[in-house]
Backbone as JSON, one array per atom type, in Angstrom:
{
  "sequence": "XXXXXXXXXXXXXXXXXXXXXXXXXXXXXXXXXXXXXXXXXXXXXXXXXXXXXXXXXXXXXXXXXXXXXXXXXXXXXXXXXXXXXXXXXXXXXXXXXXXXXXXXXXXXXXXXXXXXXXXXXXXXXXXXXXXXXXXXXXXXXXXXXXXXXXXXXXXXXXXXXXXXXXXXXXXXXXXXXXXXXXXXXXXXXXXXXXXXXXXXXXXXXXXXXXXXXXXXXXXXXXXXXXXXXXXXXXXXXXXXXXXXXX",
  "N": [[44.36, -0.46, -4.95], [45.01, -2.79, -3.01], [43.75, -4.96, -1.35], [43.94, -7.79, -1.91], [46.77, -7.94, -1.24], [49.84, -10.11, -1.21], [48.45, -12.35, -1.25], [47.81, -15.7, -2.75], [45.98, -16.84, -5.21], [43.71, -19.63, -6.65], [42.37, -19.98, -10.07], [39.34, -22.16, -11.03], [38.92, -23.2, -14.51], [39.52, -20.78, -15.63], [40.13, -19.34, -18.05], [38.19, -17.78, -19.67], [34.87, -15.86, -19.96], [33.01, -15.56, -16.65], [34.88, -16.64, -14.9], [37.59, -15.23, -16.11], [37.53, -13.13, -15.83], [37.01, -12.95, -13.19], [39.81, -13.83, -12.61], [41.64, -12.09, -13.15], [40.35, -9.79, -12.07], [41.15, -10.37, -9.57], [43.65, -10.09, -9.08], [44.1, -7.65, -10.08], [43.59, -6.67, -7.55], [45.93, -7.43, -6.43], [46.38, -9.99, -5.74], [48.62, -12.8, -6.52], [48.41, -14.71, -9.37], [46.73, -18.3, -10.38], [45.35, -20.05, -13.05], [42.71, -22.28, -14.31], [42.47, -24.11, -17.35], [40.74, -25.87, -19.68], [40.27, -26.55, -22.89], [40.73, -23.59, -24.07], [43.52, -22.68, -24.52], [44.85, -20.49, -25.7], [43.32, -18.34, -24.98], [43.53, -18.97, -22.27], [46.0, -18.29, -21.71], [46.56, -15.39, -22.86], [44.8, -14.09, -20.57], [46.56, -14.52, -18.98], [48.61, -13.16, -19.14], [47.87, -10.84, -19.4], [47.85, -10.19, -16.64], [50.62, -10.39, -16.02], [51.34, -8.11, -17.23], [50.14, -6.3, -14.96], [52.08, -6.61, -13.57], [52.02, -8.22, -11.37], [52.31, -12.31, -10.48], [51.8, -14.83, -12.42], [50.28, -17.66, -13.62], [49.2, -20.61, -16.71], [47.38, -23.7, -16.03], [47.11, -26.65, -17.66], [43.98, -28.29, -17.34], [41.65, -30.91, -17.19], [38.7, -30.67, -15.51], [36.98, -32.79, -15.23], [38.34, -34.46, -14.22], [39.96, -35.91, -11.73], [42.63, -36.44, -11.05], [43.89, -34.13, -12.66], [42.67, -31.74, -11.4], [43.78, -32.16, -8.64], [46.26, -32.2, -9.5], [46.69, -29.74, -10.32], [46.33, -28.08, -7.97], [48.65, -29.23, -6.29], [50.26, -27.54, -7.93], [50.6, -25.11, -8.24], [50.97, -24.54, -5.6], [53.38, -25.82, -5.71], [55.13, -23.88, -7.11], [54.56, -21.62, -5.88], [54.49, -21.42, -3.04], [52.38, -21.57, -1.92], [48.57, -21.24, -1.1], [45.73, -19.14, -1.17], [43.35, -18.44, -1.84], [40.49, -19.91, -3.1], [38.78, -20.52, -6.43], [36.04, -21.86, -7.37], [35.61, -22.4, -9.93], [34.97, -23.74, -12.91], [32.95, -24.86, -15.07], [30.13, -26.75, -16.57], [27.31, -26.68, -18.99], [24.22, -28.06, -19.12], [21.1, -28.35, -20.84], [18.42, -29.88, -21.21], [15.13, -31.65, -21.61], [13.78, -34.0, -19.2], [13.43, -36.32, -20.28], [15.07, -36.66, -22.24], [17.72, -36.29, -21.51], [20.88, -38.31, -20.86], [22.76, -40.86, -19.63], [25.21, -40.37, -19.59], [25.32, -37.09, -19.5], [24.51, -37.06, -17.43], [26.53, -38.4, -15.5], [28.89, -36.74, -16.46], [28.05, -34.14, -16.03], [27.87, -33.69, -13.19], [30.14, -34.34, -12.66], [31.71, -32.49, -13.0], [30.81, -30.21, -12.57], [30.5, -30.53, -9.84], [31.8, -32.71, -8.39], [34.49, -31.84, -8.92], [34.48, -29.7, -7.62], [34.5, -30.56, -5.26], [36.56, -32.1, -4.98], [38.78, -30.24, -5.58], [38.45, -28.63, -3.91], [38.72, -30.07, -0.97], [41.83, -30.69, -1.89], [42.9, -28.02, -1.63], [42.37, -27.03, 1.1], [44.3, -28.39, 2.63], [46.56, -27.09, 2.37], [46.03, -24.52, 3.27], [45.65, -21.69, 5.32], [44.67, -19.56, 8.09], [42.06, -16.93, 7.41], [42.16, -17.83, 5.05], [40.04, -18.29, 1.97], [37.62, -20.32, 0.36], [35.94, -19.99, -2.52], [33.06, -20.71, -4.11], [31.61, -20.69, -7.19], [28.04, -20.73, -7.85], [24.61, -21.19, -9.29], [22.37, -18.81, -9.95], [20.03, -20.6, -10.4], [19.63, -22.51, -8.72], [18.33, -22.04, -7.41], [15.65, -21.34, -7.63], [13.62, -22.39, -10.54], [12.88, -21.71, -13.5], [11.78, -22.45, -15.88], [11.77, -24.93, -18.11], [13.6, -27.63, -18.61], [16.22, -28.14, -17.47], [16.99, -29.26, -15.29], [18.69, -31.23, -14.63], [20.8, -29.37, -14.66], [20.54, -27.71, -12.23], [20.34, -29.59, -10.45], [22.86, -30.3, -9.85], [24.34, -27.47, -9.43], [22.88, -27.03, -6.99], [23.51, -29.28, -5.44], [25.98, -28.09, -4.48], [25.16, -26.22, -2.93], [24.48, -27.69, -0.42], [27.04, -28.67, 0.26], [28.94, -26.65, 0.35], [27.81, -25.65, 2.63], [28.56, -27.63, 4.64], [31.41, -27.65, 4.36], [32.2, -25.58, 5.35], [31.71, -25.36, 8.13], [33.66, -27.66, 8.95], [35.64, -26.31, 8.22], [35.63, -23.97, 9.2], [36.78, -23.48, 12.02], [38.93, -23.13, 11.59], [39.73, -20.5, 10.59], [39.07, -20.54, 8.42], [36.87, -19.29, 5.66], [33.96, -20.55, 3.68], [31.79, -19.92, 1.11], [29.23, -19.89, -1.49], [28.43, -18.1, -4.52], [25.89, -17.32, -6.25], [25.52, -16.87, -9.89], [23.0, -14.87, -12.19], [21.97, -14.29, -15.1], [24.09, -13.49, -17.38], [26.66, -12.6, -19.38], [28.26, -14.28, -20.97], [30.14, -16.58, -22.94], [28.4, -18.89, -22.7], [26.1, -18.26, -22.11], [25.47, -15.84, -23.64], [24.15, -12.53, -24.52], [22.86, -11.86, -26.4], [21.78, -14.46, -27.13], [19.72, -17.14, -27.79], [17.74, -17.31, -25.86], [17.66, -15.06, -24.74], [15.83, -12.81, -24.43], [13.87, -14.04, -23.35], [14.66, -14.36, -20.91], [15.74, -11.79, -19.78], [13.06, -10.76, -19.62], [12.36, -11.96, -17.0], [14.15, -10.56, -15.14], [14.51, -7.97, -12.45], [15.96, -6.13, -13.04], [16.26, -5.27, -16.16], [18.73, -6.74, -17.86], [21.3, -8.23, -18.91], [24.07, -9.05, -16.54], [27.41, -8.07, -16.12], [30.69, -9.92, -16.98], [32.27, -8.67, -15.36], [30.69, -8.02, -13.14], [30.59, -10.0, -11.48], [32.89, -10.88, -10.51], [33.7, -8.63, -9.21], [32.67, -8.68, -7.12], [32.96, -11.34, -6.07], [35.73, -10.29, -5.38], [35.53, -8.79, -3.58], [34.41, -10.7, -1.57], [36.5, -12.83, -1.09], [38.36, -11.3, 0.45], [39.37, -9.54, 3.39], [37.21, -7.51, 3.78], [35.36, -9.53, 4.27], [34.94, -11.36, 6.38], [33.29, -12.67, 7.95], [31.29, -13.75, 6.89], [30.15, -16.94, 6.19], [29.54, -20.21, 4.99], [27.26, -19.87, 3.14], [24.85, -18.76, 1.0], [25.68, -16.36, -1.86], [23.4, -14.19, -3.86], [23.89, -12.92, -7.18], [22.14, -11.56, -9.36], [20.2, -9.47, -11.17], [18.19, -9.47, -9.69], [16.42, -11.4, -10.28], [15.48, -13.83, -9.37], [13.41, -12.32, -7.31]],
  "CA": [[43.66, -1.73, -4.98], [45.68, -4.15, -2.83], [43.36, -5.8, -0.71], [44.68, -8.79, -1.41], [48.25, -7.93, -1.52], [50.41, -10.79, -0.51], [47.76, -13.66, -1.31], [47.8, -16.46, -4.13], [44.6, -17.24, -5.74], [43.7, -20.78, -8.27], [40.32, -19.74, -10.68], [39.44, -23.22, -11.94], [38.28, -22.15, -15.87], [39.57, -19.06, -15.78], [40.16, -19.23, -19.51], [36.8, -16.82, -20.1], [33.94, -15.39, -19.21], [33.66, -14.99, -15.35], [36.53, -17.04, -14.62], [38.92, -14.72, -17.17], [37.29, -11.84, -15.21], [37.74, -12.94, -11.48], [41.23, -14.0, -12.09], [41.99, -10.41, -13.66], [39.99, -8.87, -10.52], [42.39, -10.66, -7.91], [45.53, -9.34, -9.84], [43.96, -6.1, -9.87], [43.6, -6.76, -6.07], [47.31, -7.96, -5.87], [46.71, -11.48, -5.64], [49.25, -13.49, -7.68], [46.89, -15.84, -9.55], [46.96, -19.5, -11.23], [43.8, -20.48, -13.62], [43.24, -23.65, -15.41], [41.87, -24.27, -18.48], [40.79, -27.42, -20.43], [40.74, -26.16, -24.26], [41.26, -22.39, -24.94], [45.02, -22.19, -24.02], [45.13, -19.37, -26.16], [42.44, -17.47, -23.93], [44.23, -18.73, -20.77], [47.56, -17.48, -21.64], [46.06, -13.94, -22.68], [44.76, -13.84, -19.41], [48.13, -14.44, -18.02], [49.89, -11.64, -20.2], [46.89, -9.53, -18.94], [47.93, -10.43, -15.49], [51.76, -10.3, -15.68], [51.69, -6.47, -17.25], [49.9, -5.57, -13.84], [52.8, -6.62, -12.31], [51.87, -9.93, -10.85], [53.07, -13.44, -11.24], [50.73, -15.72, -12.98], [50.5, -19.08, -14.76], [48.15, -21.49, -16.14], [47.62, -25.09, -15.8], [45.92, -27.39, -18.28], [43.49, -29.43, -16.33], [39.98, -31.27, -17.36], [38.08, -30.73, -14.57], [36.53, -34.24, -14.75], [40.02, -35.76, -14.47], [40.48, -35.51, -10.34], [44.14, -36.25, -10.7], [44.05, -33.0, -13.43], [42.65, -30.81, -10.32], [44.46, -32.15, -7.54], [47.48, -31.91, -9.64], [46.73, -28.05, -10.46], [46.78, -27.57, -6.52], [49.93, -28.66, -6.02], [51.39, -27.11, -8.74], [49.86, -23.76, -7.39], [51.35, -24.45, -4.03], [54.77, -25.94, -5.47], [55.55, -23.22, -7.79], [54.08, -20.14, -5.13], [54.69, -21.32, -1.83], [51.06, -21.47, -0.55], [47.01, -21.18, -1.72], [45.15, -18.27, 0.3], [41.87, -18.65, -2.44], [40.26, -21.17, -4.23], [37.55, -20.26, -6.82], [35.62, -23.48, -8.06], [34.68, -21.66, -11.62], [34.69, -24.6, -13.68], [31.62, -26.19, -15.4], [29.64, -26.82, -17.9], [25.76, -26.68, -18.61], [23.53, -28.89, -20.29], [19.78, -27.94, -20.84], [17.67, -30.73, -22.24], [13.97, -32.32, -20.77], [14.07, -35.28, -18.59], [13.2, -37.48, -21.29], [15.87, -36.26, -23.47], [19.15, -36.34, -20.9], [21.4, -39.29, -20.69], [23.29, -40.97, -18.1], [26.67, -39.45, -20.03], [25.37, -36.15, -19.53], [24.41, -36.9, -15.78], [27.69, -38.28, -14.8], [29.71, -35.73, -17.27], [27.55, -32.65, -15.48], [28.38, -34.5, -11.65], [32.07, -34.77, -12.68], [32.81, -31.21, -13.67], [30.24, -28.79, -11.4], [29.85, -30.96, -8.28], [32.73, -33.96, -8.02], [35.45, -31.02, -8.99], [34.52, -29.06, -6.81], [34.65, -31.62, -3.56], [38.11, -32.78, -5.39], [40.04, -29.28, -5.34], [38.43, -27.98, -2.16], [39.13, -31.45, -0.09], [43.11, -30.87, -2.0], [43.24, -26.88, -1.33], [41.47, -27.02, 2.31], [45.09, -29.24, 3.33], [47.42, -26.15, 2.14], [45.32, -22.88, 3.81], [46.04, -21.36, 6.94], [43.8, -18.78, 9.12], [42.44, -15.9, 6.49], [41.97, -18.39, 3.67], [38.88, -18.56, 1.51], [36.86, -20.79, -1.0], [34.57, -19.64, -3.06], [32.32, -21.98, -5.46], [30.3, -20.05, -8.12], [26.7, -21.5, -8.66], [23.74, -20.51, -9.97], [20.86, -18.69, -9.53], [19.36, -22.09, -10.84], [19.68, -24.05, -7.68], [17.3, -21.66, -5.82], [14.8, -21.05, -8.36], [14.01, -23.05, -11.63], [11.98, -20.67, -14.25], [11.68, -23.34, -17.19], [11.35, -26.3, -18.54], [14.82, -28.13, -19.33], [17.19, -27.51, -16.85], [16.7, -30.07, -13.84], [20.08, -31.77, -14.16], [21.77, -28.27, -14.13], [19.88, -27.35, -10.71], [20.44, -30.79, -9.4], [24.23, -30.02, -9.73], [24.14, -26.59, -8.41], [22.25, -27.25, -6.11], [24.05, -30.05, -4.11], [27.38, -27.36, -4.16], [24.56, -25.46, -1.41], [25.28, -27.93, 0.81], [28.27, -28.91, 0.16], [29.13, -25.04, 1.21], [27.63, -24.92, 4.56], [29.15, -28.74, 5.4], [32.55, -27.6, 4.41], [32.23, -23.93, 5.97], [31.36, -26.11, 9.29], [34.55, -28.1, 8.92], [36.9, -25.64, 8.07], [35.8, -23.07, 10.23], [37.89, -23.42, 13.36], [40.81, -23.41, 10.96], [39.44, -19.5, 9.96], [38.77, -20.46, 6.69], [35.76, -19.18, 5.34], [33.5, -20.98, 2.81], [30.74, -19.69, 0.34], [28.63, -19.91, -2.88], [27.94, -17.04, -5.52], [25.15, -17.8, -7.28], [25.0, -15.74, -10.56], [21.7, -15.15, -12.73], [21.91, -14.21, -16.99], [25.78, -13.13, -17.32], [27.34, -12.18, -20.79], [29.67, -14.98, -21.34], [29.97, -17.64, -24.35], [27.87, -20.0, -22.31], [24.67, -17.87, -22.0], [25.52, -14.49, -24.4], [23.1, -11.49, -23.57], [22.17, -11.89, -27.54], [21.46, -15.59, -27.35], [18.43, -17.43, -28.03], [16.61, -17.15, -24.79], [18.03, -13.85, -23.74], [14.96, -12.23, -24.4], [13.31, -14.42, -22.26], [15.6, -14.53, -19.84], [15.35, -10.45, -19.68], [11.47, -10.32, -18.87], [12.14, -12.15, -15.9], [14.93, -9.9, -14.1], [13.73, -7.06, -11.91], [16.42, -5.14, -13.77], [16.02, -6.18, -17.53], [19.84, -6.64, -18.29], [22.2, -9.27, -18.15], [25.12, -9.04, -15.65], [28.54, -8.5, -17.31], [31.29, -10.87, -15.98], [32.95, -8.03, -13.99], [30.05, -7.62, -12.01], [30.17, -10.89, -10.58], [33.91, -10.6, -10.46], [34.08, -7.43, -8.5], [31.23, -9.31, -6.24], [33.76, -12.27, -5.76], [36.99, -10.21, -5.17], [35.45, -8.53, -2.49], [34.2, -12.27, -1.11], [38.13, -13.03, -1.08], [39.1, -9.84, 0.87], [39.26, -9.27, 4.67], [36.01, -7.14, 4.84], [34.17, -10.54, 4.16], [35.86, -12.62, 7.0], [32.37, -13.03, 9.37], [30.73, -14.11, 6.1], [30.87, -17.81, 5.77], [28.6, -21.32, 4.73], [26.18, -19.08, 2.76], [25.1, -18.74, -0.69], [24.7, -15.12, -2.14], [23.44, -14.24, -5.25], [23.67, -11.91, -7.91], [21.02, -11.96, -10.67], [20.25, -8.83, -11.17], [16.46, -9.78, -9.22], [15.53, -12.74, -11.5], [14.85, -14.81, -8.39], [13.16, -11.75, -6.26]],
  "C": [[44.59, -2.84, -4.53], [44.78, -4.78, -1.37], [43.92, -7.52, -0.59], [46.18, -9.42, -1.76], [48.96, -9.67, -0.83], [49.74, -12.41, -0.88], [48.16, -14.57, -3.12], [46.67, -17.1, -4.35], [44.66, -18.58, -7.36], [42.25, -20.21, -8.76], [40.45, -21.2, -11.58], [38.76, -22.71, -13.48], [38.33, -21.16, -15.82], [40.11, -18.71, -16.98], [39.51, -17.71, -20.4], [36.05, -16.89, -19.35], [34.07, -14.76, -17.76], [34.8, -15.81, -14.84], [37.67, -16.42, -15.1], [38.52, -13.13, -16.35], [37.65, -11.39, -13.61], [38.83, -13.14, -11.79], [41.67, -12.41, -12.34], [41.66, -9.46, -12.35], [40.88, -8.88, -9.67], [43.27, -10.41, -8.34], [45.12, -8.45, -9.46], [43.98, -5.87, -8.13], [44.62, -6.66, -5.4], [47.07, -9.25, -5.43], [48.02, -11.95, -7.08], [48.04, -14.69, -7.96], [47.19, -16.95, -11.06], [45.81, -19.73, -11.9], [44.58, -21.58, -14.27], [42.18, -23.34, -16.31], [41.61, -25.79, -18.67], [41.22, -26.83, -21.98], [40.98, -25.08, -24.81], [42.52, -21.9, -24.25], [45.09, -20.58, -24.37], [44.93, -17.96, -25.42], [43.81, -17.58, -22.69], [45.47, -18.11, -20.9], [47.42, -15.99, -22.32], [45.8, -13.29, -21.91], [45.91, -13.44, -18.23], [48.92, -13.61, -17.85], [49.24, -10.35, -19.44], [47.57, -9.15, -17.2], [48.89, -10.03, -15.32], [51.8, -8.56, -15.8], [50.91, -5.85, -16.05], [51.05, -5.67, -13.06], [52.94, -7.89, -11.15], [51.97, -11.28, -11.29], [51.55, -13.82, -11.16], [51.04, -17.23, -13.88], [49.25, -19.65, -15.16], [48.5, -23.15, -16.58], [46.3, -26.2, -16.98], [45.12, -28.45, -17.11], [42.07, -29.25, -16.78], [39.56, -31.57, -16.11], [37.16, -32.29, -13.87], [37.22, -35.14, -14.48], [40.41, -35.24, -12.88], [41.75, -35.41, -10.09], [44.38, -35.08, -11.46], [44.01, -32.1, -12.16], [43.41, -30.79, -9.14], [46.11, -31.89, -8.13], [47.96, -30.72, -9.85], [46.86, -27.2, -8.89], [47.98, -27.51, -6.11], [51.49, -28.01, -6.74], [51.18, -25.76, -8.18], [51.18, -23.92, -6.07], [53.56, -24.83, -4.32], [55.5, -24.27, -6.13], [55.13, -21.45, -6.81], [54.52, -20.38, -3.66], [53.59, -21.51, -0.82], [49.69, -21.05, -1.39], [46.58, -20.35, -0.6], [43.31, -18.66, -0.18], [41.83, -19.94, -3.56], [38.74, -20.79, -4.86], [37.3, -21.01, -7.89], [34.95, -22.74, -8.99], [33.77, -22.62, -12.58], [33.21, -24.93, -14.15], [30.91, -26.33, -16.57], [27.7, -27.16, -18.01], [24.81, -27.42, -19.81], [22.14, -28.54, -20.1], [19.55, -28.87, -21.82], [16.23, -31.53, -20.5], [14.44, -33.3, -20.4], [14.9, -36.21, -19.24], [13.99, -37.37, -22.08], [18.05, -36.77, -22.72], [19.47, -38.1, -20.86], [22.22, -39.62, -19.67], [25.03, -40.6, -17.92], [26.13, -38.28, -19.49], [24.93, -36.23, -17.98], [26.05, -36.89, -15.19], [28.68, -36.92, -15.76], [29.76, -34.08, -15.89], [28.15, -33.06, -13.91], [29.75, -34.19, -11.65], [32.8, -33.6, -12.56], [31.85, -30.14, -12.42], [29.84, -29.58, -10.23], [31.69, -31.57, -7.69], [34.15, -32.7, -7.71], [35.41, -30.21, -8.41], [35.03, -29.52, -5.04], [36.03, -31.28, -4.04], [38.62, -31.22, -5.09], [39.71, -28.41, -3.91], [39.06, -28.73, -1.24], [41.19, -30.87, -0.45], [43.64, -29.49, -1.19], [43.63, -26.92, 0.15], [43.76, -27.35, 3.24], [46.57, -28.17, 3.1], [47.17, -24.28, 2.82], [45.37, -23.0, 4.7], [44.66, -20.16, 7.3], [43.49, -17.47, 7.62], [41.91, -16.14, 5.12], [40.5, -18.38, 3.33], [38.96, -19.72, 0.29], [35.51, -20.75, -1.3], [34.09, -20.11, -4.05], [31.53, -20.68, -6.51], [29.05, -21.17, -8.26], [26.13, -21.29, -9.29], [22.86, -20.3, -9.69], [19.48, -19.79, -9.91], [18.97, -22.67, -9.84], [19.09, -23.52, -6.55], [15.78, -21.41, -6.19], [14.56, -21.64, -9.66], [12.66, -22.44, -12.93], [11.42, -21.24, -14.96], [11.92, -24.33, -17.1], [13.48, -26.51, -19.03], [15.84, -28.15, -18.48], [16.9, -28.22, -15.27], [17.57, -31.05, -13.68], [20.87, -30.79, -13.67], [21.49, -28.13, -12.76], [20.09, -28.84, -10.09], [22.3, -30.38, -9.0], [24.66, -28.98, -9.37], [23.5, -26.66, -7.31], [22.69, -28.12, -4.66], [25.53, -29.31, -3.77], [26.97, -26.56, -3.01], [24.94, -26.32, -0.13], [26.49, -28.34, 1.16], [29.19, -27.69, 1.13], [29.11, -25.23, 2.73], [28.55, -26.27, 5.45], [30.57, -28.35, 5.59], [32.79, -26.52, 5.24], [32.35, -24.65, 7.86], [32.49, -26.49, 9.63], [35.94, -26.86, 9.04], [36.8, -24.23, 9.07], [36.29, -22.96, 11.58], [39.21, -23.11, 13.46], [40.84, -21.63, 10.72], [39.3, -19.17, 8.82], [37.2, -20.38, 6.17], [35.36, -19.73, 4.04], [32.18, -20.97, 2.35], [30.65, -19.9, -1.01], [28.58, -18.62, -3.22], [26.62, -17.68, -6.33], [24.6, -16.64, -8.43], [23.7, -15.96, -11.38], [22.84, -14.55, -14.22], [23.21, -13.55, -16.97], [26.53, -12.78, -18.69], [28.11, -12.93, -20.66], [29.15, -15.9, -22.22], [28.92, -18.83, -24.3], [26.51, -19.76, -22.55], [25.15, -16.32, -22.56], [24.49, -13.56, -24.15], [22.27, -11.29, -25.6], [21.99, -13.47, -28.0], [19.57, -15.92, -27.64], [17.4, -17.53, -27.12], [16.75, -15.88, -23.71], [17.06, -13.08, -23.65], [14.26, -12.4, -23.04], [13.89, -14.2, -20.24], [15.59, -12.51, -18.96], [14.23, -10.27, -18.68], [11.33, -11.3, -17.91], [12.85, -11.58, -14.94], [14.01, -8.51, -13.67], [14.76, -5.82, -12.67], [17.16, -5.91, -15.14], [17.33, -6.29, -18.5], [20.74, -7.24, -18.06], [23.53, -8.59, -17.36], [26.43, -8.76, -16.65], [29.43, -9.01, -16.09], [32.11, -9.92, -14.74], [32.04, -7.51, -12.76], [29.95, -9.03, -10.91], [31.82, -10.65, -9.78], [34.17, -9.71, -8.75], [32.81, -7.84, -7.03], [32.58, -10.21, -5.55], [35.14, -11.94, -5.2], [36.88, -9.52, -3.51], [34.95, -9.61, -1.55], [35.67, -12.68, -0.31], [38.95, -11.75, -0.55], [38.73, -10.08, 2.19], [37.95, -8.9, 5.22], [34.78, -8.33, 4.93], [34.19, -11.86, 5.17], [34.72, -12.93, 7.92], [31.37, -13.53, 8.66], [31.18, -15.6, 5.94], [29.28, -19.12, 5.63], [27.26, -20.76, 4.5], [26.02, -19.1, 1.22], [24.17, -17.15, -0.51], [24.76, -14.51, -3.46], [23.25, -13.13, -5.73], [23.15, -12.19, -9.33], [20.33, -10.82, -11.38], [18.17, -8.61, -10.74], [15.49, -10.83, -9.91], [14.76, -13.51, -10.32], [14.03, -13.93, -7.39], [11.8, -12.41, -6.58]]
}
């Protein structure tokens, strides 16, 4: 497993869930790999330990994703401390579910700041350190192509504008040979949306296969994204849901 021997990979929130799973993937790959965190150090530096006994250097970087000088400063710590960025995987975010009538204009800009703004911010910083080869890959959500329920029309506004964001930047950076795509996952086993939560049921009797995702399936989705055989792949969003949106 060294596809991507030689490379250095940042997972923004790669603390847990699928962020604690892709960074682990691209080690297993042979990437050396940086994650940030905001509050479970503990997590992120488990991750790290996980990382180093493969054999590969690792670190992580505190950084609140809504704090642009936090992200741009996790780039060039990445780049001072390695020598160079080959991947960039915009993990980060955070999800708020509430009706119209219920959201506030904290929880607009908050949600903007962390799954849209942070994403521009460390791609725009990365983009200026990657050579021919390089990728970035955003995670979204199967949200921002399909919207099943009631509650959830800030989340999809904020996934949703990372679609074009994708194909504008993929446009840009493609001359450079840097390819740039979305993931968009559907129901996932992580702390955010648990596969024994309160709408997992629901959430079930709408996939075409009635079982949430576990984070290494997106993972092992994403590492091959960040690998050579994906280099003619670029300003696309492709999702794994396990058929929620078919």
């Amino acid at each position: 497993m060294n596809s991507l021997k030689g490379k250095v990979a940042l997972v923004t929130g790669g603390s847990r869930g699928m962020g604690a799973a892709i960074a682990r993937r691209l080690a297993a790959e042979g990437a050396d790999v940086v994650l940030t965190y905001n509050s479970s150090a503990d997590k992120a530096y488990a991750v790290v330990a996980e990382i180093v006994k493969m054999g590969r250097k690792s670190m992580a970087i505190a950084a609140d994703s809504s704090d642009c000088s936090a992200i741009q400063g996790a780039v060039q710590s990445t780049v001072a401390e390695f020598g160079q960025l080959d991947i960039l995987i915009n993990n980060a975010g955070i999800f708020v579910a509430k009706p119209i009538d219920e959201l506030t204009l904290d929880d607009f800009e908050q949600s903007i700041a962390v799954n849209v703004r942070a994403v521009f911010v460390a791609s725009q910083a990365a983009a200026v350190h990657m050579g021919e080869g390089a990728r970035i890959i955003t995670i979204g959500s199967n949200l921002a192509e399909q919207v099943p329920m009631q509650g959830l029309s800030l989340y999809s506004l904020s996934k949703s504008a990372l679609t074009g964001f994708t194909k504008g930047l993929a446009r840009d950076l493609g001359p450079r040979g840097i390819t740039v795509n979305i993931v968009h996952p559907g129901p996932t086993d992580t702390d955010m949306n648990p596969a024994n939560g309160e709408y997992a049921d629901v959430l079930r009797g709408l996939m075409a296969i009635p079982r949430f995702g576990d984070p290494e399936d997106i993972a092992g989705f994403v590492s091959w994204l960040a690998s050579a055989e994906s280099r003619f792949i670029t300003g696309t969003g492709l999702t794994i849901d396990g058929g929620t949106n078919a």
